[in-house]
C-alpha positions in Angstrom: 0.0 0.0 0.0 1.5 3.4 -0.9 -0.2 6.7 0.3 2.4 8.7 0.9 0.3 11.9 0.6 -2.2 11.1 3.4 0.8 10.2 5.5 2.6 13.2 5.1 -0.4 15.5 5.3 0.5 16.2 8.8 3.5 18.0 7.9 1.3 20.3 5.7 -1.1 21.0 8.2 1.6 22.0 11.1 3.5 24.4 8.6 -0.1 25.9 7.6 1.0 25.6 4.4 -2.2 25.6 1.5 -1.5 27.0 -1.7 -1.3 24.6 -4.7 2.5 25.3 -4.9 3.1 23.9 -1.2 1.0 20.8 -1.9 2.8 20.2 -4.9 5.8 20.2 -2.5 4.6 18.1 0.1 3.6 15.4 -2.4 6.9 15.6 -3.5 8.4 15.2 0.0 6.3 12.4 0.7 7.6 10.7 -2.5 10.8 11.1 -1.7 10.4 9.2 2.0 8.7 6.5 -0.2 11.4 6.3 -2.3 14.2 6.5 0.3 11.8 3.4 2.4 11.6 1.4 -0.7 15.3 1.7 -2.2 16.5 0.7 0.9 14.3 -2.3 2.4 14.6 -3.6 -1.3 18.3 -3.8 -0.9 18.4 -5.6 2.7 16.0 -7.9 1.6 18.3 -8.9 -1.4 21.4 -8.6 0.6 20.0 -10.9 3.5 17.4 -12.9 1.7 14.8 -11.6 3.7 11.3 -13.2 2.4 9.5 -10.1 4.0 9.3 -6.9 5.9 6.9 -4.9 7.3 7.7 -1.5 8.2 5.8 1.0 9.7 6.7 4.8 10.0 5.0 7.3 12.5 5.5 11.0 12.1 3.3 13.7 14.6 0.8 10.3 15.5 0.1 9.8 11.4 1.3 6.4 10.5 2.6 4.6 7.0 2.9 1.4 6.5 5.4 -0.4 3.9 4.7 -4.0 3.4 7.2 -5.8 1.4 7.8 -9.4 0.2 6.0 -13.0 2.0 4.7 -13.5 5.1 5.0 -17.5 3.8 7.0 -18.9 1.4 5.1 -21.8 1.3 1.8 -19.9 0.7 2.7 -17.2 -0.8 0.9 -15.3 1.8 1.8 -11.2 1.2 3.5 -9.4 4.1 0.3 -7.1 5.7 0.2 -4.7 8.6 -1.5 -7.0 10.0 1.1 -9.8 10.1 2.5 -11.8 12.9 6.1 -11.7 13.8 8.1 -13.0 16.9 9.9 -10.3 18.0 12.3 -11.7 20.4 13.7 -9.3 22.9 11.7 -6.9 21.8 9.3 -8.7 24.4 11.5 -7.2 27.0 10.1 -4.0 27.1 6.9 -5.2 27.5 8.2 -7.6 30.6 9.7 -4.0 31.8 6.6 -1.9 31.6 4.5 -4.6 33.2 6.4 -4.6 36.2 6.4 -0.2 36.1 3.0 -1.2 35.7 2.9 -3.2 38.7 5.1 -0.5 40.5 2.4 2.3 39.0 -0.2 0.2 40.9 1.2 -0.5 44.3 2.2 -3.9 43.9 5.8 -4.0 43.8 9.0 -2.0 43.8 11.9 -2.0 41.5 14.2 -0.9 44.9 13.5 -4.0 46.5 15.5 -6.8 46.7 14.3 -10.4 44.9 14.0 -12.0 48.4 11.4 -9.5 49.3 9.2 -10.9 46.7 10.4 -14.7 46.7 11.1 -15.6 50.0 12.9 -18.7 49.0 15.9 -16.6 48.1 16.6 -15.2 51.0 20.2 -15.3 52.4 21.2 -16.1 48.6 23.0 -14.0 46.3 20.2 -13.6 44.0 18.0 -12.9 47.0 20.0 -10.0 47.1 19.7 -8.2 43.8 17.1 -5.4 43.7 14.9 -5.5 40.8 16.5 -2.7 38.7 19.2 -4.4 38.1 17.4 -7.7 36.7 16.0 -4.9 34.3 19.0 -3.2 33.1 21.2 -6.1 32.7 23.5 -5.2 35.9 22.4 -8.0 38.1 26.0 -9.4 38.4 26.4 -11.4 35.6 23.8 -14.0 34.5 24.7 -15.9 31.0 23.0 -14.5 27.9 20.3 -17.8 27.8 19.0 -19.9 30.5 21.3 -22.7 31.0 20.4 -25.7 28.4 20.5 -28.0 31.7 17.5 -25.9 32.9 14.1 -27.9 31.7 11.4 -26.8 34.4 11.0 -24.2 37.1 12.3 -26.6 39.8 15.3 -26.9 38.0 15.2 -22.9 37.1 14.8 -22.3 41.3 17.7 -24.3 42.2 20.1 -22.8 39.2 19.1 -19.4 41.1 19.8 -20.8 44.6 23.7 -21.8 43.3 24.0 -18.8 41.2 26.9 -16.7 42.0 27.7 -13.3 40.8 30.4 -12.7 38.9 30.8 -8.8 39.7 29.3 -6.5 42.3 25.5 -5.8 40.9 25.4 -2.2 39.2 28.8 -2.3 38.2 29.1 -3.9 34.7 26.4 -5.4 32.3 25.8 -8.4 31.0 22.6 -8.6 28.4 20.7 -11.8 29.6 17.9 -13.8 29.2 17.3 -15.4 32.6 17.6 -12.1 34.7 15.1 -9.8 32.8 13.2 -13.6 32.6 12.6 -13.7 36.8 11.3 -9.5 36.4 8.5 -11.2 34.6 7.9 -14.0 36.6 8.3 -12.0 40.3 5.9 -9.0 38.6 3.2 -11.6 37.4 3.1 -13.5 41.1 2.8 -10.0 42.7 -0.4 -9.7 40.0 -1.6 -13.1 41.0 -1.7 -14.5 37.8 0.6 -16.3 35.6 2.6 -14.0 33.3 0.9 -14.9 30.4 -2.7 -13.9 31.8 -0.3 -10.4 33.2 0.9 -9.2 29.8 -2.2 -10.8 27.3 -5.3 -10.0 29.7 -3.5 -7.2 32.1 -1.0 -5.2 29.9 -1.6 -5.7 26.3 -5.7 -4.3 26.7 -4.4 -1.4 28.6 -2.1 -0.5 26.1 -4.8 -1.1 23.3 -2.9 -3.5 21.4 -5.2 -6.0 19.8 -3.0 -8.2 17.9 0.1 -8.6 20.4 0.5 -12.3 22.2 2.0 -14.9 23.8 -0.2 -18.0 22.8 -1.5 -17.0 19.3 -5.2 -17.9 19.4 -6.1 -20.6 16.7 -8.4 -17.9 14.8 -4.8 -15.5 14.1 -2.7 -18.1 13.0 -3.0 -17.4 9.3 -2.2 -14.4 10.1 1.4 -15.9 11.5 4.2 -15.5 9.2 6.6 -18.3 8.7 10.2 -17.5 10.0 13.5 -18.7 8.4 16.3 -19.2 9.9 20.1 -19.2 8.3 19.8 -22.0 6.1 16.3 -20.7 4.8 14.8 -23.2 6.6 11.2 -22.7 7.7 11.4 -22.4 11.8 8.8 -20.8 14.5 9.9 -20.2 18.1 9.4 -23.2 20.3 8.9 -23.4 24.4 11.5 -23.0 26.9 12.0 -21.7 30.8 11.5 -18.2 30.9 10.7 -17.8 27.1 7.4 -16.3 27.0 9.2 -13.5 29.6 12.4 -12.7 27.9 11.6 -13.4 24.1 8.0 -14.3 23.4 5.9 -12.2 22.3 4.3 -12.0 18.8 2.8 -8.9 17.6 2.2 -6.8 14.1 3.8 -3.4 12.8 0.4 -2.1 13.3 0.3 -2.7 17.7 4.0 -2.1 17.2 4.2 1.4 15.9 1.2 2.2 18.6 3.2 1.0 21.2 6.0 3.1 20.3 3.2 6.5 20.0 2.1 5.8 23.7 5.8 5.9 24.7 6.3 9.3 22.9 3.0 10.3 24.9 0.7 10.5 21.8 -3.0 8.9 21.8 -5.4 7.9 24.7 -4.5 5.6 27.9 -4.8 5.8 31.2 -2.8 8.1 33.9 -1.1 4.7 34.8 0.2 3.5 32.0 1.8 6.9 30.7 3.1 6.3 34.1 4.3 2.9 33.6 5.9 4.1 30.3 7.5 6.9 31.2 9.2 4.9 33.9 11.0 2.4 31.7 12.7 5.5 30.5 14.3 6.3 33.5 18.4 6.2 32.8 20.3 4.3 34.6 23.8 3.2 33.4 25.2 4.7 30.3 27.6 2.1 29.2 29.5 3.0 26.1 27.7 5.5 23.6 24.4 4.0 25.2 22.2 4.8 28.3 20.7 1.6 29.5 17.0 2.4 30.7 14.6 -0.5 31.8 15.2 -2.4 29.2 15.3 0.3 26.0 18.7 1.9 25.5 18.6 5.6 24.5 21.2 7.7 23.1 21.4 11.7 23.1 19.6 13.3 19.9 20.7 14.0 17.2 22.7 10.9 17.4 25.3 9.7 14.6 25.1 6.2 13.2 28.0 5.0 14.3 26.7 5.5 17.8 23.8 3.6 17.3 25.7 0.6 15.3 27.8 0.4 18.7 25.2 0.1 21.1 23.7 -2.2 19.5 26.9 -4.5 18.1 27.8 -7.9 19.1 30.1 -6.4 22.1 27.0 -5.1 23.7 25.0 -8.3 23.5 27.4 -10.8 24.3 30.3 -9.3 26.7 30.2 -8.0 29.4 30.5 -4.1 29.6 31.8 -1.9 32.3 29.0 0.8 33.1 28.9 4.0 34.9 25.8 4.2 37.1 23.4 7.8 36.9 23.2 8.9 40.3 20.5 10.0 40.6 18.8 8.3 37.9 17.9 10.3 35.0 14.7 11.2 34.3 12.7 10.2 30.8 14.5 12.7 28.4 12.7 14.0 25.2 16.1 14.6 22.3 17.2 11.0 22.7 16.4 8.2 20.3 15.6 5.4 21.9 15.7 2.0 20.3 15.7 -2.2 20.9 16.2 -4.8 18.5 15.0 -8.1 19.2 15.8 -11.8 17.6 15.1 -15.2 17.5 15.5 -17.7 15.1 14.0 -17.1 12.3 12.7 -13.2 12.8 14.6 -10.1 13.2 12.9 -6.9 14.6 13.7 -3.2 15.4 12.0 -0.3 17.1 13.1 3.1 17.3 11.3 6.9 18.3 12.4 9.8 19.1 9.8 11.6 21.5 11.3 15.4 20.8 10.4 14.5 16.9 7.4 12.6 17.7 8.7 10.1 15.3 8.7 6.4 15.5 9.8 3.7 13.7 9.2 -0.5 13.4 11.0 -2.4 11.2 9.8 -6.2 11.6 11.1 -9.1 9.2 10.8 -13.0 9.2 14.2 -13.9 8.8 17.3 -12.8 11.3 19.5 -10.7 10.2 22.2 -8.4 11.2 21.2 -5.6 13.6 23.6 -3.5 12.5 21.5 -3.6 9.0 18.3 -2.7 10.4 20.0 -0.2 12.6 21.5 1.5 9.6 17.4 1.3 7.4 15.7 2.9 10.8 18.3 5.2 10.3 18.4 6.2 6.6 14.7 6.0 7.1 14.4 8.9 10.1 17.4 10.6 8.0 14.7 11.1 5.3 12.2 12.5 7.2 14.4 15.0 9.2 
C-alpha cells in the first residue's frame, strides 16, 4: 500500500502551508520518503534474503505502513500490517513496563530486593539483587540464555539458589535472558496470575494492542508468518524456561508502531500506563555511547550512526561491559532516540522513536539478520524525514 500523501499531510497542516505550490511540495516530499523506504528495504532484503518486511513509520501520531515481500514462502501469503512476527527481545520491554505497571499500581518495587518478593531466596546471592538491576542487565552477571541443563522451574529455582555473581550488581552489564526472565515471573506473582494472563489479559488491553500475544489464538494463526532461519529453513519459536518473559511475544507493525506512539505520549491511555511508560525511560547506566533504561537503550539526539551501530553490536550483547551508574537516575528525556532490536530464530525486529520529533519507527522481518543492517534502514529511514 502506498499513500504517501495522506501520510505526510501532517506536515502540511503544522507548517499551515495551503497554496497549490506547497502541496505540490509536500507530495513531492512524501515521494521522496517512499522512495528512500523502498530503495532501501529492497536492498536488505536482497542482501539478506529476507522473504518479507513490514515497516511502519510514524510521524506527529500519522502512521505509514510499507509491506514488502511473503509472510510465507510456502503460501505465498503477502506481508500485511496485519502480520504476525516474533519479535524476540523486543518482548522485553513489554516484561519492563508490566512490572512499572505493577510499581504504578502498588504492587511491587523495583528498589527492593528479589528476596522481598520470593522468600525462598533469602540469604542467597540472587536474593540479594534489587529488581533494577534484573532490568537493566547489571544483576551481576547471569549468562545470555537460560542454561540448556535448565528444563522446568524446579530446575530454574535451584540454578538461582547456586547462582553466584560474577561482579558486584550495578557495576558492569551483562545482556541476559534469565535475569530480565525472573522480572517477569516475580511481577506476574505479585499480580496473582501467571505472566501470560499479566501481559495478554492485564497489559496488552491497557495498552490497546489487539493483535500482540503470547499464545497465538487458533483464529490469528493465518495471520502468523513463517520464520526462516540461516539455512532458509522454515522455523517458528518453540517453548523453553523463561521464554514467553524474555523473548515471546508476537505482535504486528500495526500494535507495534502504537506502542512506540504511547511511549512518545501520543493517543489515549490511562494516567497509569503513561506512568508505567514513562518509567521504563528512566536512565540508569550509560555504558558505552548508550544509556541503559529498563530495558530500552537511549542515546542523546541527534545521534550519529556509528553510535547507534555500537550500542547495539555484538560487544553489547554478548560481553560484558563496564557501566557507569546515573546517580540519581535520569529522568525520561525528550532529544534521545531510543531504540531495541529483538531476535530469535527465524525473525529479526527493530524499534526506534524519538519523543522530541514525535517520530517512531518499526521495522519487523521473518528472517534474522544483522542488527547493524536494520540499525542502519531505521536510520536512513528517520534521516529522510528529518
Amino acid at each position: 500500500m502506498r499513500k504517501p500523501f495522506d501520510f505526510f499531510t501532517v506536515a502540511l497542516l503544522i507548517t499551515g502551508l495551503s497554496t497549490g505550490a506547497n502541496v505540490a511540495r509536500a507530495e513531492d516530499f512524501a515521494a521522496k520518503i517512499d522512495a528512500v523506504v523502498h530503495k532501501n528495504a529492497a536492498q536488505v532484503m536482497q542482501q539478506y534474503n529476507v522473504p518479507g518486511l513490514a515497516i511502519a513509520v510514524s510521524v506527529n501520531g500519522k502512521t505509514h505502513f510499507y509491506n514488502l515481500g511473503l509472510a510465507s514462502k510456502a503460501t505465498q501469503a503477502p506481508v500485511t500490517s496485519d502480520t504476525l512476527f516474533e519479535v524476540g527481545s523486543i518482548s522485553k520491554v513489554f516484561t519492563a513496563t508490566l512490572a512499572t505497571y505493577a510499581h504504578a499500581n502498588g504492587q511491587l518495587s523495583l528498589n527492593e530486593p528479589v528476596s522481598t518478593y520470593l522468600p525462598e531466596f533469602q540469604n542467597t546471592p540472587f536474593g540479594h539483587v534489587p529488581l533494577m538491576h534484573l532490568a537493566t542487565h547489571t544483576a551481576g552477571g547471569f549468562p545470555l540464555q537460560v542454561p540448556d541443563a535448565v528444563q522446568n522451574d524446579a530446575q530454574l529455582m535451584g540454578y538461582l539458589k547456586a547462582w553466584k555473581p560474577e561482579y558486584v550488581a550495578g557495576s558492569k552489564r551483562s545482556y541476559a535472558n534469565p535475569s530480565i526472565g525472573m522480572l517477569g515471573l516475580i511481577t506476574a506473582k505479585r499480580m496473582n496470575m501467571p505472566y501470560a494472563q499479566a501481559l495478554q489479559g492485564q497489559l496488552f488491553p491497557a495498552l490497546g494492542l489487539k493483535h500482540s500475544y503470547l499464545n497465538i489464538p487458533a483464529t490469528e494463526m493465518p495471520l502468523y508468518a513463517q520464520g526462516y532461519n540461516k539455512q532458509d529453513e522454515p522455523v517458528r519459536l518453540g517453548a523453553g524456561v523463561l521464554a514467553d518473559e524474555a523473548y515471546g511475544v508476537k505482535t504486528t507493525a500495526r500494535d507495534l508502531i502504537h506502542f512506540a506512539q504511547l511511549n512518545m505520549g501520543l493517543g489515549h491511555t490511562s494516567e497509569t500506563v503513561r506512568r508505567a511508560l514513562a518509567d521504563t525511560h528512566v536512565g540508569y547506566y550509560r555504558v558505552g555511547p548508550m544509556t541503559q533504561d529498563l530495558v530500552w537503550e537511549q542515546y542523546p539526539y541527534p545521534v550519529e550512526l556509528k553510535a547507534l551501530l555500537d550500542g547495539n553490536s555484538n560487544t553489547m550483547a554478548y560481553e560484558t561491559n563496564a557501566v557507569v551508574a546515573l546517580k540519581p537516575a535520569q529522568a525520561p528525556q525528550q532529544q534521545v532516540w531510543i531504540n531495541k532490536t529483538g531476535s530469535t530464530n527465524g525473525f529479526g525486529g527493530y524499534i526506534a522513536f524519538i519523543p522530541a520529533k514525535k517520530q517512531a519507527i518499526v521495522i519487523l522481518a521473518n528472517k534474522n539478520y544483522p542488527n547493524a543492517a536494520r540499525v542502519e534502514l531505521a536510520y536512513a529511514i528517520l534521516a529522510a524525514l528529518n
